[in-house]
N, C-alpha and C positions, 0 to 999 in steps of 0.2 A: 609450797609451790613446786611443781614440778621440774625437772630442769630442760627436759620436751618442751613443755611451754617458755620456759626461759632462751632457751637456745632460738625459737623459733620468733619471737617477737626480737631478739637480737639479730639476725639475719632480716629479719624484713625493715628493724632501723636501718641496718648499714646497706639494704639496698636501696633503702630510697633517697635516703643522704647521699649516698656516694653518685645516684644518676639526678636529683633534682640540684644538688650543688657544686656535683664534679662534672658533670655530662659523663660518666664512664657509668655501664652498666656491664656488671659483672657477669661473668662468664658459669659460674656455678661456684656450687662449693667444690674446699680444694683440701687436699692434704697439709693442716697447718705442721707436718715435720719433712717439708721437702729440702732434699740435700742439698748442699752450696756452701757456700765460704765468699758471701756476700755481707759488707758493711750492711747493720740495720738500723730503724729509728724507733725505738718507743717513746710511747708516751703512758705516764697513767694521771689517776685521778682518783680523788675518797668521794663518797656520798653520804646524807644523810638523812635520816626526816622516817616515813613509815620503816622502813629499814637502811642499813647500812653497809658500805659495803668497797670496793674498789674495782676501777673500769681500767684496763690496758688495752692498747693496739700498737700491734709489731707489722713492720713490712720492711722489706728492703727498702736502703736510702733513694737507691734509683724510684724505685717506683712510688715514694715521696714525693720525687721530683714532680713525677710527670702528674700525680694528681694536682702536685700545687698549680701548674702551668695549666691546667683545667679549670682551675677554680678561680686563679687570678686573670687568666682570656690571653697568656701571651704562648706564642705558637715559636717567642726564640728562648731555647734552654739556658742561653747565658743571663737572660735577665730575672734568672732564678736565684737566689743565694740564698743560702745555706741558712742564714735567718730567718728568711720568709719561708723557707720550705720548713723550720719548725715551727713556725706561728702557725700555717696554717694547718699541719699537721694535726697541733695543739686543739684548736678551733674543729678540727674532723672527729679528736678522740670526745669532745663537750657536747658535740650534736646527737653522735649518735649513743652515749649513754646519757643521754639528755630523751630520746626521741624511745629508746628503750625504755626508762624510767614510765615516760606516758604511756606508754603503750602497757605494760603488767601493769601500773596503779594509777592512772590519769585522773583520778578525783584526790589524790595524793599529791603532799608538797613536800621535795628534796632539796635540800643544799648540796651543790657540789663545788668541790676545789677547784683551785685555777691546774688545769694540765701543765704537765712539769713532765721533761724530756725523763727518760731512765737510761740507766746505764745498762747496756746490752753487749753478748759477747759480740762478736762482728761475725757470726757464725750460725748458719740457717742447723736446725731445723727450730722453727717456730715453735715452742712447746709453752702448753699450759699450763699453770701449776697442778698440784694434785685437787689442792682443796676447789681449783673454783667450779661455781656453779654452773655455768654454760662458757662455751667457746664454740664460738663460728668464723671458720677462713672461709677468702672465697677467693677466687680465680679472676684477678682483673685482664687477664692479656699479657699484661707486662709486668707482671708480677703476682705474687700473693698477701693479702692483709688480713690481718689476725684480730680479732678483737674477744675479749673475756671478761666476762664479767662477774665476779664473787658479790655473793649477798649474804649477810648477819642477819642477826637479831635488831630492833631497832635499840639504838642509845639508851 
């Protein structure tokens, strides 16, 4: 599979997640190595089933926030904590390598893990690893989000 068509059904998951569940629709693609020395929050994830593989999304913690406050309806930033901005973090990195997954093999059936925080430096630039197969940032406004997604061999 090409990583053109992988990049590109990855970009069309995370935009339609990000505007049918977050109400934010992104602004474009963005440069995932923009400079800063901003705390950030990853999360990843394994997959399995026709192929195999692993899903991350990196953004700044700020702009965690404010997704989470989209996605949970509340308009005051204190009734956000630091828990529930990783739960639903957690639940953003599942949809959209979930909605990704459908999208390249949709007659195909994956198991994925439960998203689990990563340990990240507190330090932008957003960078992919070498090996993975597509990565797409994009430009939320108040921030940028990363998402990559590597694909194996199946088990």
């Amino acid at each position: 599979m090409q990583t053109e068509t992988i990049s590109d059904a990855l970009g069309d998951a995370a935009q339609s997640v990000l505007e049918t569940m977050f109400f934010v629709v992104p602004e474009g693609t963005a440069d995932p190595a923009c400079p800063g020395d901003v705390p950030l929050l990853g999360v990843g994830l394994t997959f399995s089933g026709e192929w195999c593989g692993t899903f991350e999304l990196q953004t700044p913690l700020s702009s965690a926030r404010t997704l989470t406050e989209g996605f949970i309806g509340t308009l005051d930033p204190a009734e956000v904590e630091d828990e529930k901005t990783a739960e639903v973090i957690c639940e953003l990195a599942n949809m959209v390598c979930g909605s990704t997954l459908t999208r390249l093999a949709g007659d195909k059936v994956f198991d994925l893990s439960s998203p689990h925080l990563m340990n990240l430096p507190h330090r932008l630039p957003v960078a992919a690893p070498k090996d993975a197969t597509a990565t797409r940032a994009l430009d939320l406004g108040f921030g940028v989000i990363a998402f990559t997604l590597t694909i194996g061999a199946a088990e």
